[in-house]
C-alpha positions as CSV (number, residue, x, y, z in Angstrom):
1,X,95.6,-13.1,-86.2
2,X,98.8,-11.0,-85.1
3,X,96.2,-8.6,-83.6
4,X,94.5,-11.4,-81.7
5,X,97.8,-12.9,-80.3
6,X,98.9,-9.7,-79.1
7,X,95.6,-8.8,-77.2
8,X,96.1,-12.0,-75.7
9,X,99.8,-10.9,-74.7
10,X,98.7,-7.6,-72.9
11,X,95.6,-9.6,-71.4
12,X,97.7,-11.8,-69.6
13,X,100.3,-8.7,-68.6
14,X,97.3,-7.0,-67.2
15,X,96.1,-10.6,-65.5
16,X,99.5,-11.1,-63.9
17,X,100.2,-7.0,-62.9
18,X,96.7,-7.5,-60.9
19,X,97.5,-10.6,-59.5
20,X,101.0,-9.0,-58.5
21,X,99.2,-6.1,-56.7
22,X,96.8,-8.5,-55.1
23,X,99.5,-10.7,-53.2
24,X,100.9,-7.1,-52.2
25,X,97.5,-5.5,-50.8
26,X,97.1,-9.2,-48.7
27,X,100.4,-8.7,-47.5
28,X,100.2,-5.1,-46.6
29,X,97.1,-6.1,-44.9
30,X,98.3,-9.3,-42.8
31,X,101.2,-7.2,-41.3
32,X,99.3,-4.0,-40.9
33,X,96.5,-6.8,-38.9
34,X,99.7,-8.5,-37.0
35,X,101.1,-5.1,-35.9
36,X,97.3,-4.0,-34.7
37,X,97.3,-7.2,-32.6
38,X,101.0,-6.7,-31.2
39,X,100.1,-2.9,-30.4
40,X,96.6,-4.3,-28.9
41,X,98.6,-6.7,-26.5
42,X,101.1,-4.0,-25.8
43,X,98.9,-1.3,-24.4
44,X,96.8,-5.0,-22.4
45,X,100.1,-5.5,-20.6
46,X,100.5,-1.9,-19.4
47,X,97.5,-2.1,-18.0
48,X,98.3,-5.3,-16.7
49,X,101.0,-3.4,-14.9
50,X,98.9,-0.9,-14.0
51,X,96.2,-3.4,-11.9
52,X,99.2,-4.2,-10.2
53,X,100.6,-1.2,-9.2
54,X,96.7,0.1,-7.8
55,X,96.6,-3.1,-5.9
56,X,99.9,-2.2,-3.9
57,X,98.1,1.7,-3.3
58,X,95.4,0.0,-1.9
59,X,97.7,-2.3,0.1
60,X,98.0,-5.4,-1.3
61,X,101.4,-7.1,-2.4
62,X,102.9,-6.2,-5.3
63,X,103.1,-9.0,-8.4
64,X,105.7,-7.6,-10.3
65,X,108.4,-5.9,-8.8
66,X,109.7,-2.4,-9.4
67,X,113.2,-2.6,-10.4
68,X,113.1,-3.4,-14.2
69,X,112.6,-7.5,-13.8
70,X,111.3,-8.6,-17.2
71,X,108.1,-10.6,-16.8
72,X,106.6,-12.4,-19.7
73,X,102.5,-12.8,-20.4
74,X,100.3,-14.2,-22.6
75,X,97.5,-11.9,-24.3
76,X,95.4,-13.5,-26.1
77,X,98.4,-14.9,-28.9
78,X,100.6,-12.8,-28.0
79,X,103.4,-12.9,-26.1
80,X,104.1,-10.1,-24.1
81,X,107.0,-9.1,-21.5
82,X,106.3,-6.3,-19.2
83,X,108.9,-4.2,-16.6
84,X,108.1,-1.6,-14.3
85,X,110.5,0.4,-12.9
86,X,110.4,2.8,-10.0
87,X,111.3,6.3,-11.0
88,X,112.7,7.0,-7.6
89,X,115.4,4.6,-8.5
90,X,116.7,6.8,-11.7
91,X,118.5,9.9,-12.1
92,X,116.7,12.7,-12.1
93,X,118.1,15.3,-14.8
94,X,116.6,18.6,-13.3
95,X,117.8,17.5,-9.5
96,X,121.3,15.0,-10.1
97,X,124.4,16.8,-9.2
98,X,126.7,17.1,-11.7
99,X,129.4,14.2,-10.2
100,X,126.3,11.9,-10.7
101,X,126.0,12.7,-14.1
102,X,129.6,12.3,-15.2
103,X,129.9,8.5,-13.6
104,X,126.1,7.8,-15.7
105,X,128.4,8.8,-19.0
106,X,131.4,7.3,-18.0
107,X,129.4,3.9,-17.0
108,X,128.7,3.9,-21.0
109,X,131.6,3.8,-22.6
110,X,132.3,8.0,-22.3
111,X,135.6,9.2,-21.9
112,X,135.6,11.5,-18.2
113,X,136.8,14.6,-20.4
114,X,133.5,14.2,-22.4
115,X,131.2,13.0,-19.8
116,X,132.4,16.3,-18.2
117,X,131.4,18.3,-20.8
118,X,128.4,16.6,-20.7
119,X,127.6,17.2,-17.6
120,X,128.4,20.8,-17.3
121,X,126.4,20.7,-20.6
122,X,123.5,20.0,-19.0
123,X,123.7,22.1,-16.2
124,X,124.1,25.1,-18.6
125,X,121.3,23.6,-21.0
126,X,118.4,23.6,-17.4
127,X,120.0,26.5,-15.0
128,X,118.1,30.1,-15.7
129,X,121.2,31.9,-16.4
130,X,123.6,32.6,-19.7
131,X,127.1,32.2,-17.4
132,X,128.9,29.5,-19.5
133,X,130.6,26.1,-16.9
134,X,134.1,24.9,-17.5
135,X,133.1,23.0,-20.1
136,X,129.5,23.5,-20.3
137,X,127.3,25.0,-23.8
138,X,125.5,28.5,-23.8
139,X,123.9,30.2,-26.7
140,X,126.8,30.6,-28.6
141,X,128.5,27.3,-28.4
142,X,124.9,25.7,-30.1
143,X,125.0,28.6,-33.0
144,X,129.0,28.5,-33.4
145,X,128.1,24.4,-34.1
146,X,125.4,25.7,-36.3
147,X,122.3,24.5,-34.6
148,X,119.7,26.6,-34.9
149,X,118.4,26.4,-31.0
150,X,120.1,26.7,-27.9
151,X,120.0,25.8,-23.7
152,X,116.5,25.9,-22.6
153,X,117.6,27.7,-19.0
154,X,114.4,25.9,-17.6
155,X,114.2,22.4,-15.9
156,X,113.9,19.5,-18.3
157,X,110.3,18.5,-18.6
158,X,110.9,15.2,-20.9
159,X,114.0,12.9,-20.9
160,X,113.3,13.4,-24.5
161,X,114.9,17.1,-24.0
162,X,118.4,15.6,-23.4
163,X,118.5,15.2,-27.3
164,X,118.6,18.9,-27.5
165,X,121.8,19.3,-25.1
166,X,125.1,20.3,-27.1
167,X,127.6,17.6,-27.6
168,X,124.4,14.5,-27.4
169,X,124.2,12.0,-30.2
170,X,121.0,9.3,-31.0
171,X,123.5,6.6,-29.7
172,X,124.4,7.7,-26.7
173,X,120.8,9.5,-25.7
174,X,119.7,5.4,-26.1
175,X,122.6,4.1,-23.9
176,X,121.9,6.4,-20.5
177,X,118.0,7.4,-21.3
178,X,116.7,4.5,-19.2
179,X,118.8,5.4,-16.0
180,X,116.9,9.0,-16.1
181,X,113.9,10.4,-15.2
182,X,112.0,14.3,-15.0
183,X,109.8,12.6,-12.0
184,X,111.7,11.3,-9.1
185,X,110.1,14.6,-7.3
186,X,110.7,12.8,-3.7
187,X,114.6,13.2,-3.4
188,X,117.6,14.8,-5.5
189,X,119.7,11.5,-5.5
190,X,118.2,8.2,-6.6
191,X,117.6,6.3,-3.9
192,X,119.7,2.5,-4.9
193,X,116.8,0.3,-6.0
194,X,119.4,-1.7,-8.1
195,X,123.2,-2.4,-7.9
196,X,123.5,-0.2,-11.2
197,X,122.5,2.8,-9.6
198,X,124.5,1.8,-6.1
199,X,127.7,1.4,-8.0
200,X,127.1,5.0,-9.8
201,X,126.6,6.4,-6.5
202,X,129.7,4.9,-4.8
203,X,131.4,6.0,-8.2
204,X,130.5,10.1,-7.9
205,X,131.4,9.9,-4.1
206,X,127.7,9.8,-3.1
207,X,126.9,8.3,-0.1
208,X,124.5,5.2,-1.2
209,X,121.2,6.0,-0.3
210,X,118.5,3.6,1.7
211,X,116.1,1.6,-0.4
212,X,112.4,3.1,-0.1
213,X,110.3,1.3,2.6
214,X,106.8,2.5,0.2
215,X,106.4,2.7,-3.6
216,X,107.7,6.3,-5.3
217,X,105.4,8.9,-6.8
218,X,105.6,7.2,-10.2
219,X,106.4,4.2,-12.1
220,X,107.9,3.7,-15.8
221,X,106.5,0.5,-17.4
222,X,107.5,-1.2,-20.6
223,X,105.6,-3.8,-22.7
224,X,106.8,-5.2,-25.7
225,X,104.8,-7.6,-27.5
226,X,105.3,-9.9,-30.2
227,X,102.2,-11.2,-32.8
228,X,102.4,-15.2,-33.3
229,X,103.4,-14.0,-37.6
230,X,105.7,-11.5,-36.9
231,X,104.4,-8.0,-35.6
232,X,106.3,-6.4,-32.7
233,X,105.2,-3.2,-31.1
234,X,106.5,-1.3,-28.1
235,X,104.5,0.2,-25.4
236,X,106.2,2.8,-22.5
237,X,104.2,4.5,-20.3
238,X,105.5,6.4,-17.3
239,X,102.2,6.5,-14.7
240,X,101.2,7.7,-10.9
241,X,99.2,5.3,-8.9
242,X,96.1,6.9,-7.0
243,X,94.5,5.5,-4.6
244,X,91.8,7.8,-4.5
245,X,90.5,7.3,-7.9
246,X,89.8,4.4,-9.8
247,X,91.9,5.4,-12.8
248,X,96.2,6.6,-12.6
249,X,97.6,9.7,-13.8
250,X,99.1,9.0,-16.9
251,X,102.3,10.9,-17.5
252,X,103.9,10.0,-20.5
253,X,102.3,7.4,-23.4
254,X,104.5,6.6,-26.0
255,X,105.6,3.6,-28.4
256,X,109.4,2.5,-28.0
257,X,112.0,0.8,-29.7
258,X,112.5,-2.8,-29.5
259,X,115.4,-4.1,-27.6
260,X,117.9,-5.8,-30.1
């Protein structure tokens, strides 16, 4: 009888450690199905953003304008809010002179001393050459702080790089990342799209450049969509509008962080 009660006991341990794993495989599955669905309406509204930026190459007007307005859209259950930006409007890191880059640093919260050191930094980290600035970082600064690379004494080909420059930290790479840009190519300042980038201008002694009278070379769009249960996923893309082939060139592809 003892043996028959305790069979019983470990049956119904074994019943309720199945049922247990059960609930947790139909969860795992429902949030791995609403992410699927947030990422499917993600990548829908970049190229949402994309039909609109071929119908302006082909002459047509422009839906959503290129200065960073948030637009929202409905995919399917999902609600999605797209931004495209113009990348002539940023700071580019391998062009910007070095005034430009210490009123981006001091905009955030950076003390001048640092945002100089920063800048120079920079400089240092994309010029060909080992000759150290005021307050720049060469090859020894990075080893004497114990990191294990050093400048790069090439032009940036990622904003990503700036991560790498001596004396950058994950907080403030996420506070001046979406001011910059490796493909402005059309003109070493930013041309003032936005009274952000007018008011850095005016603050490194720039003169304020005109507004472009045609879309730039390329465009940085953002999508973030958000599943009816839950899943959130992040879609930025950085593209070139053609109008010679059906299809843009797609420069960067990437999934981002959500805006808190």
């Amino acid at each position: 009888m003892i043996a028959v009660l305790w069979m019983l006991v470990l049956l119904s341990i074994v019943a309720a450690a199945l049922s247990l794993e059960t609930r947790s495989s139909t969860r795992v599955a429902r949030n791995m199905a609403e992410n699927a669905a947030a990422r499917a309406a993600a990548d829908a509204g970049v190229q949402r953003a994309l039909l609109d930026l071929e119908s302006v190459a082909t002459g047509d007007k422009a839906k959503f304008r290129a200065d960073g307005t948030v637009y929202d859209w409905q995919f399917a259950n999902a609600k999605v809010r797209i931004s495209v930006r113009d990348e002539a409007g940023k700071i580019d890191l391998n062009q910007a002179p070095e005034p430009l880059m210490v009123a981006l640093f001091t905009s955030v919260g950076v003390d001048p001393a640092k945002a100089q050191a920063l800048a120079d930094a920079i400089a240092d980290f994309r010029d060909p050459d080992n000759l150290r600035r005021l307050s720049g970082a060469e090859l020894s600064d990075y080893r004497d702080a114990g990191l294990n690379w050093g400048p790069k004494n090439a032009p940036f080909q990622a904003v990503e790089e700036l991560q790498q420059v001596f004396g950058m930290t994950p907080e403030l790479y996420s506070r001046v990342a979406p001011d910059l840009t490796v493909y402005s190519v059309a003109t070493t300042l930013p041309m003032a799209a936005d009274q952000r980038m007018s008011g850095l201008l005016r603050k490194a002694g720039i003169t304020t450049q005109s507004p472009p009278s045609s879309p730039g070379l390329a465009f940085s769009i953002r999508a973030e969509a958000k599943s009816p249960n839950g899943g959130v996923f992040v879609r930025e893309a950085i593209v070139q509008p053609n109008p010679d082939r059906p299809i843009p060139w797609i420069l960067s592809w990437r999934q981002g962080a959500p805006k808190t």
